[in-house]
C-alpha positions as CSV (number, residue, x, y, z in Angstrom):
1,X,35.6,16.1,-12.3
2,X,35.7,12.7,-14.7
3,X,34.8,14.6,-18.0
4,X,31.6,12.0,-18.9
5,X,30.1,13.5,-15.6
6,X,31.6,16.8,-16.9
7,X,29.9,16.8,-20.4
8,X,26.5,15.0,-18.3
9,X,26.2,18.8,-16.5
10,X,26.9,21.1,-19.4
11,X,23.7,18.9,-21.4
12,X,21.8,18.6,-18.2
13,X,19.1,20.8,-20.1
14,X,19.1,18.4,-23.1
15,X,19.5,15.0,-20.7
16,X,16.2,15.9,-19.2
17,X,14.1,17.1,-22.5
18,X,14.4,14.1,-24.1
19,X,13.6,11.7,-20.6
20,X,10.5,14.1,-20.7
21,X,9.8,13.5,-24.3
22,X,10.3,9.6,-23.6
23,X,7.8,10.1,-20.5
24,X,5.4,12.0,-22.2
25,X,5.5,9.6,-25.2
26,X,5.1,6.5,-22.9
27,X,2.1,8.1,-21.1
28,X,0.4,9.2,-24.4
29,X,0.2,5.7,-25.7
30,X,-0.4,4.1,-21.9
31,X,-4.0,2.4,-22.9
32,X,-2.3,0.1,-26.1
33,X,1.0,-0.7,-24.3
34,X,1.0,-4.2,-23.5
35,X,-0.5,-5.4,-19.3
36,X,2.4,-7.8,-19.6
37,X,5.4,-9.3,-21.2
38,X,7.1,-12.8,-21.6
39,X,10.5,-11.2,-23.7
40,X,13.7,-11.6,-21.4
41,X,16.6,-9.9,-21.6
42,X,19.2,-12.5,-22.6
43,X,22.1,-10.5,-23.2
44,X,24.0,-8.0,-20.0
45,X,26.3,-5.9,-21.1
46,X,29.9,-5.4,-18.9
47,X,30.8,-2.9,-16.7
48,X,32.4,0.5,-19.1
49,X,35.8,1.6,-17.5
50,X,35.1,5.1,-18.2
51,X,31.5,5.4,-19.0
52,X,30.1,6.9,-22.4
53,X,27.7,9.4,-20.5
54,X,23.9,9.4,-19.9
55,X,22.4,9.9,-23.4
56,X,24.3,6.9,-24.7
57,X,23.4,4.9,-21.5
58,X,19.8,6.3,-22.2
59,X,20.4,4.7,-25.8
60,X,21.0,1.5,-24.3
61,X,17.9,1.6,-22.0
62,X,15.3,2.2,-24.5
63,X,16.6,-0.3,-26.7
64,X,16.9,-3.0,-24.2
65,X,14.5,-2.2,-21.4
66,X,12.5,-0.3,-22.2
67,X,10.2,-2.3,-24.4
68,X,9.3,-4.6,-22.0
69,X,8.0,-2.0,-19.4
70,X,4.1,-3.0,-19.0
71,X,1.6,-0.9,-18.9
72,X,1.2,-1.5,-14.6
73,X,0.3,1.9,-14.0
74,X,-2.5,2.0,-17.1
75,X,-6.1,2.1,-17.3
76,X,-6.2,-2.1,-17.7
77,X,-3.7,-3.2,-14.9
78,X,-6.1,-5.0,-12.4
79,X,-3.7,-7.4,-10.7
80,X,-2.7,-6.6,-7.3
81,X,-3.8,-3.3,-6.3
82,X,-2.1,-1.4,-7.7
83,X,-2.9,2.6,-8.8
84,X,-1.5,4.7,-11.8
85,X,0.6,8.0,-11.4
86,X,-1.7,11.5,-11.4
87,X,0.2,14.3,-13.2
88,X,0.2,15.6,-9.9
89,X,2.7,13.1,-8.1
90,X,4.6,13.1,-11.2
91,X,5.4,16.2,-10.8
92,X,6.0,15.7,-7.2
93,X,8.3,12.3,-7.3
94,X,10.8,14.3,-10.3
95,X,11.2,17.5,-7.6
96,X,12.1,14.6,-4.8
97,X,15.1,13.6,-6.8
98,X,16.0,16.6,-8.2
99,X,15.8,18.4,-4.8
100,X,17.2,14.7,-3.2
101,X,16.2,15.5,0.6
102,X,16.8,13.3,2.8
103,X,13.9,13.2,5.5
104,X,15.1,13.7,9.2
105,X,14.3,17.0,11.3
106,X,11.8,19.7,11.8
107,X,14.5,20.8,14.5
108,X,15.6,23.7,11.9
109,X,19.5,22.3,11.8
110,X,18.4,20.5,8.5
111,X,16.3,20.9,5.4
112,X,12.2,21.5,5.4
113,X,11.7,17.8,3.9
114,X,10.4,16.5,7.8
115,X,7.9,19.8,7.8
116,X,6.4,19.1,4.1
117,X,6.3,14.9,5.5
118,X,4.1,16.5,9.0
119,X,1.8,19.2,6.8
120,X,1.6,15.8,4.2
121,X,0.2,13.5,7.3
122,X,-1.7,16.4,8.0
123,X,-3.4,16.6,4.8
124,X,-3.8,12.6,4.7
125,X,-5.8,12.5,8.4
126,X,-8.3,15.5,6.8
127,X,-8.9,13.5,3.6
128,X,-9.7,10.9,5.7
129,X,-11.6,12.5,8.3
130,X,-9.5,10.9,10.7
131,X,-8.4,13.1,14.2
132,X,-5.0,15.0,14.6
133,X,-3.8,13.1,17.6
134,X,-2.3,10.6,15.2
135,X,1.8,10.9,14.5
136,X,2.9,9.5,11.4
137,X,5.4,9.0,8.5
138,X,6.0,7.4,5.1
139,X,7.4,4.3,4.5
140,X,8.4,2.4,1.3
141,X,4.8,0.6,1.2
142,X,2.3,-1.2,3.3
143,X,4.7,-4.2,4.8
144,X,7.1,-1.4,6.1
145,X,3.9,0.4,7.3
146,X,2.5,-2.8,9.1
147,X,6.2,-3.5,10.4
148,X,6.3,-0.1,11.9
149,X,3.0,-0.1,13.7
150,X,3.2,-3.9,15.2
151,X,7.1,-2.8,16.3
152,X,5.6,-0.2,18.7
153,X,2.3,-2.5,19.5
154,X,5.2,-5.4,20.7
155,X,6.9,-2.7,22.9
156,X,3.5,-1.4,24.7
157,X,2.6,-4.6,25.2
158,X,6.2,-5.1,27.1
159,X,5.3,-1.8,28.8
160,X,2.5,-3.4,30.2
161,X,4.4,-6.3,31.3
162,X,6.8,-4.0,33.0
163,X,9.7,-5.2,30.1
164,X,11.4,-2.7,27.2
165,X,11.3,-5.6,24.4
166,X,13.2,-3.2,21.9
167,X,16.3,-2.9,24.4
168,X,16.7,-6.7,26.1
169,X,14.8,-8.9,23.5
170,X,11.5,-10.1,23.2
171,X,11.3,-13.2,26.2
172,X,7.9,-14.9,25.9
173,X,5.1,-15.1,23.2
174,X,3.1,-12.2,22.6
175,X,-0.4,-13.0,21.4
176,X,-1.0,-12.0,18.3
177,X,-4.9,-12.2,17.2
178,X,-6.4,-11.7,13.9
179,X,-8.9,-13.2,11.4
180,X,-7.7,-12.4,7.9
181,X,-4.6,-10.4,8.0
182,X,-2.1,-9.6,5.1
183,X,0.7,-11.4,4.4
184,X,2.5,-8.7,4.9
185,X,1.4,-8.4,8.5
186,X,2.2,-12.3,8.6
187,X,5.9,-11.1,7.3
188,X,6.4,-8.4,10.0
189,X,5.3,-10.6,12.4
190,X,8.5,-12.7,11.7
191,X,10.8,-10.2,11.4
192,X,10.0,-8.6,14.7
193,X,10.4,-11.7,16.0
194,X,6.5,-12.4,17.3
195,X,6.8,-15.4,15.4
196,X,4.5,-15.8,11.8
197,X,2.6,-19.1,13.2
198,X,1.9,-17.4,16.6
199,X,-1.2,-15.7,15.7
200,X,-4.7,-16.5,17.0
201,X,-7.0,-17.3,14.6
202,X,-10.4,-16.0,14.9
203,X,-13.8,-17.2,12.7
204,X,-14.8,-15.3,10.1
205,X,-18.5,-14.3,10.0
206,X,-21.1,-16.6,8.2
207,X,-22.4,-16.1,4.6
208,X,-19.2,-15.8,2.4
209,X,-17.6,-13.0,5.0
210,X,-14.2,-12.9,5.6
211,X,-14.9,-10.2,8.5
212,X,-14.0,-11.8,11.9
213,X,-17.0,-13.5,14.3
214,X,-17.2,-10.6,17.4
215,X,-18.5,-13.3,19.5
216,X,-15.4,-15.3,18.8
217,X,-13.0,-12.8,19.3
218,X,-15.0,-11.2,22.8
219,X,-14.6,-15.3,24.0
220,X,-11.3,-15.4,22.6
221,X,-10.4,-12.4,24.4
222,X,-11.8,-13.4,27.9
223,X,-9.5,-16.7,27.4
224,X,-6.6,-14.7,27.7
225,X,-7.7,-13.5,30.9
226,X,-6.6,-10.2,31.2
227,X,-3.0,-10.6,29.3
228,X,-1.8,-8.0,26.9
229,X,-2.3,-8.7,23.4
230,X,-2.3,-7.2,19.5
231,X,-5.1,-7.4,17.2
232,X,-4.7,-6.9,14.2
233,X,-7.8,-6.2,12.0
234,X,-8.8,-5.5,8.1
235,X,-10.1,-2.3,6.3
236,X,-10.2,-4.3,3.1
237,X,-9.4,-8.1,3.2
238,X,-6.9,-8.7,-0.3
239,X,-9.7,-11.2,-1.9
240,X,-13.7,-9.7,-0.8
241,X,-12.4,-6.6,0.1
242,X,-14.3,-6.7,3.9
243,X,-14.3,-4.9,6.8
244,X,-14.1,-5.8,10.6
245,X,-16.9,-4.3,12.8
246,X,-14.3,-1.7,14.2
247,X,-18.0,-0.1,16.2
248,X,-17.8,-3.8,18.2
249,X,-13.9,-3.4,18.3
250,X,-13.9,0.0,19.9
251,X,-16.7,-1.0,22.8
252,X,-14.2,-4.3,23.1
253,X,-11.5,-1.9,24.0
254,X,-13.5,0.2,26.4
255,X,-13.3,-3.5,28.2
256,X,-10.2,-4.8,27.6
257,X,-6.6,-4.3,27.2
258,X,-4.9,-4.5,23.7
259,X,-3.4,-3.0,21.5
260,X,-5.4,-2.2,18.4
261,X,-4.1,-1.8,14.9
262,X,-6.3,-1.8,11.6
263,X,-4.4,-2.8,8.0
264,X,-6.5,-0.1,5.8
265,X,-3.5,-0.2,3.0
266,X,-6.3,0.4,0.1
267,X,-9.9,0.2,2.2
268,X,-9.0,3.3,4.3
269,X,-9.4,5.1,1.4
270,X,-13.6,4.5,1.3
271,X,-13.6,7.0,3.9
272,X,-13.1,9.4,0.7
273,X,-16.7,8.2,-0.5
274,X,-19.8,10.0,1.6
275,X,-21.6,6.5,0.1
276,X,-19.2,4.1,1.8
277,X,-17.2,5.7,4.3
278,X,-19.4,4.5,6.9
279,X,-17.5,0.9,6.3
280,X,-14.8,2.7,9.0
281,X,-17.2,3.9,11.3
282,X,-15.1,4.5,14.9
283,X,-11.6,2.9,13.0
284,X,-10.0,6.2,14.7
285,X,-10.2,4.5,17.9
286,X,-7.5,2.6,16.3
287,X,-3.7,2.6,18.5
288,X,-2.1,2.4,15.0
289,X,-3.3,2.8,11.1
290,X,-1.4,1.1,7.8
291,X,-2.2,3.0,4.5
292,X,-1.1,2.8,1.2
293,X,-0.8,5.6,-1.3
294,X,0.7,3.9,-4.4
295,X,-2.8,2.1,-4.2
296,X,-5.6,4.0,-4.0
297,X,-3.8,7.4,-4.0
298,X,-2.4,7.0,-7.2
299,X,0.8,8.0,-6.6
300,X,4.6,6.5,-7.4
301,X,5.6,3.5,-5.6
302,X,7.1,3.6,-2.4
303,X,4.1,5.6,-0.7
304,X,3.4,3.8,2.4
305,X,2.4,6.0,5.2
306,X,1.8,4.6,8.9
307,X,-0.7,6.3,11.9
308,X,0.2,5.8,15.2
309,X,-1.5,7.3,18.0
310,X,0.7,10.7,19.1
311,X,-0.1,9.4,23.0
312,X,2.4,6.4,22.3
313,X,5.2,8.7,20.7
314,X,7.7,7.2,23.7
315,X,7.4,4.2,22.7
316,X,7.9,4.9,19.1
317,X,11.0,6.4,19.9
318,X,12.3,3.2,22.2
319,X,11.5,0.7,19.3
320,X,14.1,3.3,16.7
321,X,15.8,5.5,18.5
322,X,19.3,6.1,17.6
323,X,20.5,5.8,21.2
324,X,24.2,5.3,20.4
325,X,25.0,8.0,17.6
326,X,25.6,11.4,19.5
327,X,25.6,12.9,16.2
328,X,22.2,12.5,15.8
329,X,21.3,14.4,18.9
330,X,18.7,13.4,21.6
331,X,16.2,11.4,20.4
332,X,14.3,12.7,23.6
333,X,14.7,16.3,22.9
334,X,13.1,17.0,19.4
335,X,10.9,16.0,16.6
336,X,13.3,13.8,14.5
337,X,11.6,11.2,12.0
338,X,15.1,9.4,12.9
339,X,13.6,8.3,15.8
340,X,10.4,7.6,14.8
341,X,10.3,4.7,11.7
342,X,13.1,2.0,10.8
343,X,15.0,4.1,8.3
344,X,17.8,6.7,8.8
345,X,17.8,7.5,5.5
346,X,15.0,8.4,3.3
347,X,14.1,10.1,0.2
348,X,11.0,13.2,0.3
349,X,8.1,10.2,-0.1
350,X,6.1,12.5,0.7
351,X,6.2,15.1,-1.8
352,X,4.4,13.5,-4.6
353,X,1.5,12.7,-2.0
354,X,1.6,16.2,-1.3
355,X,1.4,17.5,-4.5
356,X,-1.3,15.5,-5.6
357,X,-3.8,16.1,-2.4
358,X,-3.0,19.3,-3.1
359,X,-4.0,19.6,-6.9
360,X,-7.3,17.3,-6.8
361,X,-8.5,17.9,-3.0
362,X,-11.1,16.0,-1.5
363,X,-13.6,16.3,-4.5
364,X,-11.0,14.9,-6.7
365,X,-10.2,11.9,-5.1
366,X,-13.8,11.6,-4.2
367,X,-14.3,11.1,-7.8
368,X,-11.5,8.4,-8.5
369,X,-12.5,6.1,-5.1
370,X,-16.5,6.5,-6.1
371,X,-15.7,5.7,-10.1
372,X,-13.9,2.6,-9.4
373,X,-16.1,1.3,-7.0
374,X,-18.6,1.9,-9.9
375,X,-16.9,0.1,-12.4
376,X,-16.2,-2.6,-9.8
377,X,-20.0,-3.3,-9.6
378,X,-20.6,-3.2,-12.8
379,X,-17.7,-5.4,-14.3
380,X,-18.9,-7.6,-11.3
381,X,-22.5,-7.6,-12.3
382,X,-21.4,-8.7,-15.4
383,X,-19.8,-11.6,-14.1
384,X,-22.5,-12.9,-12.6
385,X,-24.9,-12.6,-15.3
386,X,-22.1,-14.4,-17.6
387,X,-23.0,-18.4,-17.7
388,X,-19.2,-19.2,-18.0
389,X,-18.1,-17.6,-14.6
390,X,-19.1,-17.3,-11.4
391,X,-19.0,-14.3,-9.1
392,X,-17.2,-16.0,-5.7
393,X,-18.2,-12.8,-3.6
394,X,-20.1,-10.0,-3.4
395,X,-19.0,-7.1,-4.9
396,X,-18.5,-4.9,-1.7
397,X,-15.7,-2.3,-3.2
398,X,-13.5,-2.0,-5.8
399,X,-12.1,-5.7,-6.2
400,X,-13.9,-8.7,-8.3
401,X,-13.3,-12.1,-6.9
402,X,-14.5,-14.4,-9.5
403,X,-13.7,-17.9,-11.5
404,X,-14.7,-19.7,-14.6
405,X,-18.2,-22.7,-13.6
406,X,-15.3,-25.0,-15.4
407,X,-13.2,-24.8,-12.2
408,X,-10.5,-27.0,-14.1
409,X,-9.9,-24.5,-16.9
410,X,-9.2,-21.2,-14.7
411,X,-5.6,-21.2,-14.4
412,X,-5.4,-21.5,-17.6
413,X,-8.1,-19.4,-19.3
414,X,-6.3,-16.2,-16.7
415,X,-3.2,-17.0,-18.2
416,X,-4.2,-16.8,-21.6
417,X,-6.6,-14.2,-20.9
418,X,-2.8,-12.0,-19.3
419,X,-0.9,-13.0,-22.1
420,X,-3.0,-11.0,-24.9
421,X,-1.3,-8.2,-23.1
422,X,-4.8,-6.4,-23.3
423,X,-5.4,-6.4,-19.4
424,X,-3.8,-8.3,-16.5
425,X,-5.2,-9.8,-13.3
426,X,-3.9,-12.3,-10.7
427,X,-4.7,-15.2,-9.6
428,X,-6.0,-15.7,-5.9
429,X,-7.8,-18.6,-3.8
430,X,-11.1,-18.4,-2.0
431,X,-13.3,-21.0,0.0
432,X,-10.7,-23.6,-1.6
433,X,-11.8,-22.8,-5.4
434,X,-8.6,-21.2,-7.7
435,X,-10.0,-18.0,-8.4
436,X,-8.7,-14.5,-10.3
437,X,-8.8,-10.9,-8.5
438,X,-9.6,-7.7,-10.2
439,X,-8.9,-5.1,-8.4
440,X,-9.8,-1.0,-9.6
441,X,-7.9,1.3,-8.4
442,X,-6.7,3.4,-11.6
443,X,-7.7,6.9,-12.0
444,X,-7.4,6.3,-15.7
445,X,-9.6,3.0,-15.6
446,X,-13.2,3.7,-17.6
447,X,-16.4,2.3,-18.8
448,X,-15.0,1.3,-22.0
449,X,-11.8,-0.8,-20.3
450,X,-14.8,-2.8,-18.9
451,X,-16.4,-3.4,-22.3
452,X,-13.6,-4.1,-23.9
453,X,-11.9,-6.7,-20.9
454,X,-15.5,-8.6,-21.5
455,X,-15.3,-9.2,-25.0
456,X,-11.7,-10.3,-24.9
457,X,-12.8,-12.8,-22.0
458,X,-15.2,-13.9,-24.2
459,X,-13.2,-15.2,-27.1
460,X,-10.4,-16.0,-24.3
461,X,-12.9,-18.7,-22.9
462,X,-13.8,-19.6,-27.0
């Protein structure tokens, strides 16, 4: 054994105190460390030939790096959506490398990582009051999740057609129909080869919606005439944060045949609310499901989890199936996540999830959907009332969609206003104006980040 690694494992006790006393420290003083940073690192330093050991390479990390971590997982962080990290799945992403599982089987030839992924996904669909005849897994985030589910859609829709896209290639254009999807859907689109400009675009609803038209889509439908399609529809559009009318969906697909998957990455998660979980009324008539739990979850990065109806579980397992490595046993015989999702290999994502759902339950993340949504309103109300902005949207969840009345000056008063360092937002478009997203998703996030986030606008806009 190389004696740096050596003298690593007879300090392992100390190496991991004082990462934990970093942690801690950096967690403690989470709500005053900087939303953002414009330092670089200038200098790189070579490649050691033997390597002075992990406390000196920790030396050189805090002192070069580790000053110009942001605060992206603290109580200010709006840009994006992006959540904090509970104590919870802390807890739960350090035992996933330490235990360093790599997620395959429930067969019993391997570890219990596959089982604690299942009970996970179990614990997910009650959360959500969804049924239990979905399958599904976790992925590194929503654009794997979305990639996942629209890989199987394009192989039942060969099925229909008779043809196994996965095994000869895809060989004519798949419709692809949708109003406001994710750029991330966009993406998957082209790397499973359905082409990113092939989607059918359908009207939004009137009066500032981004919801699509049903009578559009039902005339849009019956121009197709019968020939196997994907739709792809929003719980949670990035910029309004609105919902198709999945009711009018699911009565479409009594009629029709297509294959129906929903993008819920953050929205999904209003079915946690009593108040506002009537947004997904019928959504678990959906063929497939994209969530994200590094969002609204708030767990590590890395979290995406995908829902794909159990019934379609053979075609999951033609669009990833191992078919030529006999080491990897039948993909036809047993449960093997190998089989199932695009990666072979894959860390326990689903422990911190676990460990979290599992701490808080159903009242606790009750709490953090139904207190951001609060402060949502609020910090939105306070938009509108403001004579230097103007509220773009309404207020519908947990994201503000807003600009300054001096549409010239909005670029630049958001990049002033993210370069205090105080609170960070991004920038967006809507309708054609340049606009700025907040987005609430923090556990930590309270009445006083609001206050505070208005007074610094304030003299930003001075």
């Amino acid at each position: 054994m190389h004696k740096s690694i050596e003298n690593d494992l007879n300090q392992f006790d100390e190496l991991l105190t004082t990462v934990k006393d970093k942690g801690i420290a950096y967690l403690n003083a989470l709500s005053e460390r900087p939303t953002s940073s414009t330092h670089q690192v200038t200098e790189h330093i070579n490649l050691p030939e033997e390597g002075p050991g992990t406390l000196k390479a920790l030396e050189h990390f805090l002192q070069r790096f580790e000053p110009l971590m942001v605060a992206s997982s603290g109580p200010r962080f709006w840009g994006f959506v992006t959540g904090g990290t509970t104590p919870a799945a802390i807890v739960g992403d350090w035992l996933t490398s330490i235990y360093d599982q790599n997620t395959q089987t429930t067969k019993g030839d391997g570890d219990v990582s596959a089982t604690i992924e299942q009970e996970t996904i179990q614990l997910l669909l009650e959360l959500l009051q969804l049924p239990k005849d979905y399958l599904g897994g976790f992925v590194s985030g929503a654009t794997m999740s979305n990639f996942t589910c629209l890989a199987v859609a394009r192989q039942w829709v060969g099925h229909q057609l008779g043809k196994d896209f996965a095994r000869d290639g895809i060989t004519e254009t798949i419709p692809v129909v949708s109003a406001t999807p994710h750029s991330s859907s966009i993406k998957s689109l082209a790397m499973l080869g359905l082409g990113s400009k092939n989607i059918i675009h359908i009207n939004t609803k009137n009066g500032n919606r981004e919801a699509m038209d049903m009578e559009h889509l039902e005339s849009t439908i019956q121009n197709l005439q019968g020939q196997p399609f994907i739709l792809i529809s929003s719980a949670g559009t990035v910029n309004t944060v609105d919902f198709d009318d999945f009711s009018a969906i699911a009565k479409l697909k009594e009629k029709h045949q297509f294959w129906w998957h929903i993008d819920a990455a953050f929205g999904g998660f209003a079915a946690c609310s009593p108040s506002y979980k009537g947004l997904l009324m019928d959504w678990h008539q959906a063929d497939s499901i994209t969530l994200d739990g590094h969002k609204w979850l708030n767990v590590p990065y890395e979290s995406g989890a995908f829902l794909i109806k159990e019934k379609h579980q053979l075609l999951q397992v033609a669009s990833f199936q191992n078919s030529n490595a006999p080491y990897l046993g039948d993909p036809m015989e047993s449960f093997n996540y190998l089989n199932l999702l695009p990666e072979n290999s894959r860390r326990l994502k689903a422990l911190p999830v676990w460990f979290s759902l599992v701490s808080y339950g159903r009242e606790g993340y009750q709490s953090i959907v139904e207190n951001c949504i609060t402060l949502a309103k609020e910090f939105g109300q306070a938009i509108e009332e403001n004579e230097r902005f103007e509220l773009l949207a309404p207020v519908r969840l947990n994201t503000v969609c807003f600009c300054l009345k001096n549409q010239a000056r909005t670029a630049s008063f958001l990049s002033s206003l993210n370069a205090t360092g105080k609170v960070f937002m991004t920038p967006t478009t809507y309708q054609g104006k340049a606009a700025i997203r907040a987005a609430f998703v923090n556990y930590r996030t309270t009445k006083k980040d609001i206050t505070s986030t208005l007074k610094l606008m304030e003299e930003t806009c001075r």
